[in-house]
Backbone as JSON Lines, residues from 0, in Angstrom:
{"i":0,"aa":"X","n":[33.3,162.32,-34.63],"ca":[32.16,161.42,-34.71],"c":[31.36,161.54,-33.41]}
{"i":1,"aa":"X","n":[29.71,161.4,-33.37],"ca":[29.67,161.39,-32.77],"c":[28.86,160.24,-32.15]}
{"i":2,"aa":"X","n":[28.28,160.09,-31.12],"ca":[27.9,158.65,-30.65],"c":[26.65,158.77,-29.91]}
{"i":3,"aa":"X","n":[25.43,158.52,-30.15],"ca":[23.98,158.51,-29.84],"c":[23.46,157.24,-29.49]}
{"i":4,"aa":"X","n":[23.29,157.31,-27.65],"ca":[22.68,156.25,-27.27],"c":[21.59,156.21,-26.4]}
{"i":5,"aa":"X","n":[20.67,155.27,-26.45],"ca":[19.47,155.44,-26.26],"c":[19.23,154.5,-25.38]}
{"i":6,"aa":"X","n":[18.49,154.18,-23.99],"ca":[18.22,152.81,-23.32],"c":[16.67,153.38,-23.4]}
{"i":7,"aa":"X","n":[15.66,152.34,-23.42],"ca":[14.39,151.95,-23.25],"c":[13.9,150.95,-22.4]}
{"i":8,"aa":"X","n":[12.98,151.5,-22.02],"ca":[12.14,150.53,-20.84],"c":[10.75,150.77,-21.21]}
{"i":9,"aa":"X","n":[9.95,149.49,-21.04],"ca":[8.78,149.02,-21.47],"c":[7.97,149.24,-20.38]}
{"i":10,"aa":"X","n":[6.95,149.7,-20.79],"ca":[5.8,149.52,-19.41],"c":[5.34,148.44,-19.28]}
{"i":11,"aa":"X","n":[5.15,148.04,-20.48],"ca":[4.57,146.38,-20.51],"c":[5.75,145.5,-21.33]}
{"i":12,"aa":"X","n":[6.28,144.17,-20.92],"ca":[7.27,143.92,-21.29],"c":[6.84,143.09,-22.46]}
{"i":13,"aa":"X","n":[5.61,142.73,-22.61],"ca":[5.09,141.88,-23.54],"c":[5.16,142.91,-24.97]}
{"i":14,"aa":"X","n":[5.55,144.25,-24.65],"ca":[5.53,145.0,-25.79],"c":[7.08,145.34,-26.36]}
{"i":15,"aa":"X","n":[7.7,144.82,-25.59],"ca":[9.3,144.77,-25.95],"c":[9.59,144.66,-27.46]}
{"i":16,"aa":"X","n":[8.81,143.87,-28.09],"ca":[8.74,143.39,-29.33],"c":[8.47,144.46,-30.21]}
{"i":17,"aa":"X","n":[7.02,145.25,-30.04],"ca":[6.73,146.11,-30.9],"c":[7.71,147.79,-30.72]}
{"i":18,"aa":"X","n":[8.26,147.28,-29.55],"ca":[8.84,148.68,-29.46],"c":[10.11,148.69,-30.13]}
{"i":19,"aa":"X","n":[10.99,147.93,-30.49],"ca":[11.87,147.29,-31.18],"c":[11.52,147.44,-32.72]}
{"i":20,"aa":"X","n":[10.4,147.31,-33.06],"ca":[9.83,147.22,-34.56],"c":[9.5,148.34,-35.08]}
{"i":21,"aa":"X","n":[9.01,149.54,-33.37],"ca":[8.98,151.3,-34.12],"c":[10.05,151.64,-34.23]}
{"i":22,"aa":"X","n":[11.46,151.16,-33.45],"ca":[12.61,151.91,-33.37],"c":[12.78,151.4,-34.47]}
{"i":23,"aa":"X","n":[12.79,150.11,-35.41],"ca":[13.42,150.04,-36.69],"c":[13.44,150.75,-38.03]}
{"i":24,"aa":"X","n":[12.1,151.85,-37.08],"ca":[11.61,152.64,-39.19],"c":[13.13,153.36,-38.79]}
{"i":25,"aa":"X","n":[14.15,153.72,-37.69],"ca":[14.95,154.68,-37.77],"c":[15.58,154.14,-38.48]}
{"i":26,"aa":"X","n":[16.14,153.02,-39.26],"ca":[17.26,152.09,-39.79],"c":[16.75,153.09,-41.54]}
{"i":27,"aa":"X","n":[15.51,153.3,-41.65],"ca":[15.39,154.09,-42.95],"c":[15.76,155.37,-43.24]}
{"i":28,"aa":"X","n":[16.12,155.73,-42.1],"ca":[16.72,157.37,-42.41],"c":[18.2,157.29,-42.8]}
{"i":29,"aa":"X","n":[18.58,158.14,-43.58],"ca":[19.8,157.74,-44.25],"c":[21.55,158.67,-43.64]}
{"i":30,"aa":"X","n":[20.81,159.24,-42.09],"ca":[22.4,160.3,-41.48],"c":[22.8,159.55,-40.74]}
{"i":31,"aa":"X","n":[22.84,158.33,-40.83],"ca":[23.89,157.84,-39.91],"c":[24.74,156.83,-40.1]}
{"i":32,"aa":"X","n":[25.7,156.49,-39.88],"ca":[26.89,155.6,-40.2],"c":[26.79,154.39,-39.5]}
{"i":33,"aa":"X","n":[26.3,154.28,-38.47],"ca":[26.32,153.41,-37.94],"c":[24.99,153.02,-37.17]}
{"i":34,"aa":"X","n":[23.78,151.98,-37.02],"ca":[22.62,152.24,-36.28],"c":[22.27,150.7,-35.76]}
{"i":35,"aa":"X","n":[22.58,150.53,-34.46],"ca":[22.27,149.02,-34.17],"c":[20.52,149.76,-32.91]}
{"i":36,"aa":"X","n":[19.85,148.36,-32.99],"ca":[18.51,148.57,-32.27],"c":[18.73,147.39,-31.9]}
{"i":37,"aa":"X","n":[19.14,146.87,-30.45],"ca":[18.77,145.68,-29.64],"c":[18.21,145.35,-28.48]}
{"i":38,"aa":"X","n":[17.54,144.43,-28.29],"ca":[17.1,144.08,-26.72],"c":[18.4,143.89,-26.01]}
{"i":39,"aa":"X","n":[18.1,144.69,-24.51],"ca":[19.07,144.08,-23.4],"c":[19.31,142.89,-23.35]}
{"i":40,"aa":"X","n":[20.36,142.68,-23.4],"ca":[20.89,141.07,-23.24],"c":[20.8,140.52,-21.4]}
{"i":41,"aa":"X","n":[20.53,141.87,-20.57],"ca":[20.82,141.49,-19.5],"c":[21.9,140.52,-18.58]}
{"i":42,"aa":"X","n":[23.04,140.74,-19.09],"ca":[23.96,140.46,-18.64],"c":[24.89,140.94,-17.37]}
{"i":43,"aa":"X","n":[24.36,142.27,-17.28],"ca":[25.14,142.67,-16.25],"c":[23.87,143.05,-15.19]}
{"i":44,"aa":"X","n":[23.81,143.06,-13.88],"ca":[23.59,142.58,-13.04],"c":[22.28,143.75,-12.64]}
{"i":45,"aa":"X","n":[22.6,144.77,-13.19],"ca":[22.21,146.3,-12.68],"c":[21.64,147.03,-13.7]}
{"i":46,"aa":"X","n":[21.7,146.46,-14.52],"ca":[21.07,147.48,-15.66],"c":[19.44,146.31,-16.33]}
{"i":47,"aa":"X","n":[18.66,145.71,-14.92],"ca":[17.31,145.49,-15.32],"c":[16.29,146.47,-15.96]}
{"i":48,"aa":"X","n":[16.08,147.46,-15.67],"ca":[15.25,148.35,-15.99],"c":[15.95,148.48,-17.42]}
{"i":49,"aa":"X","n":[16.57,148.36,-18.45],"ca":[16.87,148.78,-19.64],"c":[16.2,147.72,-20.13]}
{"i":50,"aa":"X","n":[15.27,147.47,-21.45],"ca":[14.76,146.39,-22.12],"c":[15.45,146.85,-23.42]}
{"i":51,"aa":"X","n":[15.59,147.88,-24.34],"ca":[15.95,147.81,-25.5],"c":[17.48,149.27,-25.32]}
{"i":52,"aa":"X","n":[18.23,148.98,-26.0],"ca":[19.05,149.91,-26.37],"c":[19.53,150.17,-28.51]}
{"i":53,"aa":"X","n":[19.39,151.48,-28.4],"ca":[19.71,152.01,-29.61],"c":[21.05,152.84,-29.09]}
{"i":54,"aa":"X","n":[21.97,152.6,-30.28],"ca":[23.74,152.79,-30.69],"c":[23.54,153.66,-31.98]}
{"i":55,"aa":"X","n":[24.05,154.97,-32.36],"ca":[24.37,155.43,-33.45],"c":[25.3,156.01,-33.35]}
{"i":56,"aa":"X","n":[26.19,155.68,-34.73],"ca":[27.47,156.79,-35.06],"c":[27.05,157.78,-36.44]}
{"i":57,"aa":"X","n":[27.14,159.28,-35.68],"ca":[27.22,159.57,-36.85],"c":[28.5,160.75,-37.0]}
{"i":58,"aa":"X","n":[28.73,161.22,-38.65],"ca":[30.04,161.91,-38.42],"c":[29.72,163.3,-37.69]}
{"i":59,"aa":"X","n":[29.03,163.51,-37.39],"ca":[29.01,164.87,-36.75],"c":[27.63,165.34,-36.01]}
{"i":60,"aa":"X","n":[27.31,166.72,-35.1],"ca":[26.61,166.82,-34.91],"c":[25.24,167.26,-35.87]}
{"i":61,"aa":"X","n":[26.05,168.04,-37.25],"ca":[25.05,168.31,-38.13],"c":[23.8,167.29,-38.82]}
{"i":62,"aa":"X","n":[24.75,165.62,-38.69],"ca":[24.36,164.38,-39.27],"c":[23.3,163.84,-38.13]}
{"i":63,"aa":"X","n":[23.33,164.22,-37.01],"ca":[22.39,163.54,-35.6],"c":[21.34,164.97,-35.64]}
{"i":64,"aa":"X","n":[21.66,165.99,-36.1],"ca":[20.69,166.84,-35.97],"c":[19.88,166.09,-37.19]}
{"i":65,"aa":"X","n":[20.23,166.02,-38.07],"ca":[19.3,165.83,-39.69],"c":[18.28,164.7,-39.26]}
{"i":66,"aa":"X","n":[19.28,164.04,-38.84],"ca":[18.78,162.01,-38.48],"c":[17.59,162.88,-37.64]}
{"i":67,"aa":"X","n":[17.33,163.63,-36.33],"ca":[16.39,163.77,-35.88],"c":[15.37,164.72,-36.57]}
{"i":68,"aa":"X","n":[15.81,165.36,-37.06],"ca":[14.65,166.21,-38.2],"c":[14.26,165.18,-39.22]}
{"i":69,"aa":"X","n":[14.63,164.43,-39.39],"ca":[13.63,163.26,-40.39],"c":[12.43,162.95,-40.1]}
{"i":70,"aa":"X","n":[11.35,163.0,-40.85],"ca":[10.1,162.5,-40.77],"c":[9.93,161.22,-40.2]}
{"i":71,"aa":"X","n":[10.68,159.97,-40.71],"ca":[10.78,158.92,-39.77],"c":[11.26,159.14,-38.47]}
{"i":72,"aa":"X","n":[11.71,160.22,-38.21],"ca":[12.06,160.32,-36.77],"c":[10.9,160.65,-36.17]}
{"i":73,"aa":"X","n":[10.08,161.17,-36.43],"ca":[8.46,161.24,-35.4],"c":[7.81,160.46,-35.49]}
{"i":74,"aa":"X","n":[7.88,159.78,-36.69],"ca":[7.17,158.63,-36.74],"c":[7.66,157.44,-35.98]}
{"i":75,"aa":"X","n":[9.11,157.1,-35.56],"ca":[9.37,155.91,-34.47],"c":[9.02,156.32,-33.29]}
{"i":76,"aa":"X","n":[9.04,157.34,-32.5],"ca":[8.31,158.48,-31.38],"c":[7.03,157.97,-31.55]}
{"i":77,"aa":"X","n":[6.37,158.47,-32.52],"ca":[5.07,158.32,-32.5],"c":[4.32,156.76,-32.01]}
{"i":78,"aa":"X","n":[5.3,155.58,-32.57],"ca":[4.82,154.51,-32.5],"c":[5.44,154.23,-30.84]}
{"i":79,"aa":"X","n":[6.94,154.24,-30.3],"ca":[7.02,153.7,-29.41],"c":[6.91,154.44,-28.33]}
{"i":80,"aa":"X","n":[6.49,156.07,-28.14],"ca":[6.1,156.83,-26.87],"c":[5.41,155.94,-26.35]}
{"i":81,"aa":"X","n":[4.11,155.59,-26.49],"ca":[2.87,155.19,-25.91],"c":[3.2,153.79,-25.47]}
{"i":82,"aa":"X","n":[4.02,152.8,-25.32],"ca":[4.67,152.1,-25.14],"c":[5.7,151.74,-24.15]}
{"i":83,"aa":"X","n":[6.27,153.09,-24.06],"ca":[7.72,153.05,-23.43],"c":[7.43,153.48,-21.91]}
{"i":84,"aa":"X","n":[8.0,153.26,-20.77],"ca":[8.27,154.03,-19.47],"c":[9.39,154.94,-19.41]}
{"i":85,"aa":"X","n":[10.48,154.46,-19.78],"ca":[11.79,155.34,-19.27],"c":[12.57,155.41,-21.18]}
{"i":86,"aa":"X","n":[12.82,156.53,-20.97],"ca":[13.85,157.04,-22.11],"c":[14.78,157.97,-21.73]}
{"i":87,"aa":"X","n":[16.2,157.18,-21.77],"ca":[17.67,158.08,-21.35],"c":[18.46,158.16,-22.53]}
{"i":88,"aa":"X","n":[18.69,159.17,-22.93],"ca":[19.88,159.23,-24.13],"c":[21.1,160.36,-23.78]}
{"i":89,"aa":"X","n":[22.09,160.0,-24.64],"ca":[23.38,160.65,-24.2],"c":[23.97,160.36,-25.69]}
{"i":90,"aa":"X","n":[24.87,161.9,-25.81],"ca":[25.72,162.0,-26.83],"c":[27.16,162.18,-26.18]}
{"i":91,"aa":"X","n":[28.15,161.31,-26.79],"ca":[29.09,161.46,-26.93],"c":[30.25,161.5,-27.94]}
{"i":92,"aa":"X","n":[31.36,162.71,-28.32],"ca":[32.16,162.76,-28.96],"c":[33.19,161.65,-28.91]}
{"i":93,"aa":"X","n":[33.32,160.96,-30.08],"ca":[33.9,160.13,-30.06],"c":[35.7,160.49,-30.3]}
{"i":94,"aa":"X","n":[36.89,159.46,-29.22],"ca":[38.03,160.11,-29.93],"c":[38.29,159.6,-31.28]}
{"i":95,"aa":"X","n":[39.14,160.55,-32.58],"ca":[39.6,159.57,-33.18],"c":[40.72,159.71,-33.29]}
């Protein structure tokens, strides 16, 4: 399995909202097993600069390749590039 995560940062924080609402067309693409989209809870002390984080499981790398070849996948890009300051993502193999 593998594990796709995403932190976001807003240029404008008043847009936190809409950037949250482009990442949701990803919830319509159908390769992934698992897909949470939330605002930082800001709880831990050091991780201010993160405003939204996206979580996906999917079973493999073939399933995170597809998920990004989806048409809704340019289209949440499309809406929250112009929006965003910082975008960090990282894949990791999950054990099972």
């Amino acid at each position: 399995m593998i594990r796709h995560i995403v932190f976001f940062s807003a240029t404008d924080k008043a847009d936190i909202g809409r950037i949250i609402e482009g990442l949701n067309t990803l919830k319509d693409i159908p390769h992934f097993l698992r897909l949470e989209i939330k605002p930082n809870t800001r709880s831990d002390q050091l991780s201010g600069e993160v405003d939204v984080v996206v979580y996906g499981e999917f079973a493999d790398q073939t399933a995170l390749e597809a998920y990004k070849a989806h048409p809704l996948y340019q289209k949440s890009i499309s809406l929250v590039r112009p929006l965003r300051e910082l975008r960090v993502a990282a894949d990791t193999e999950a054990d099972t």
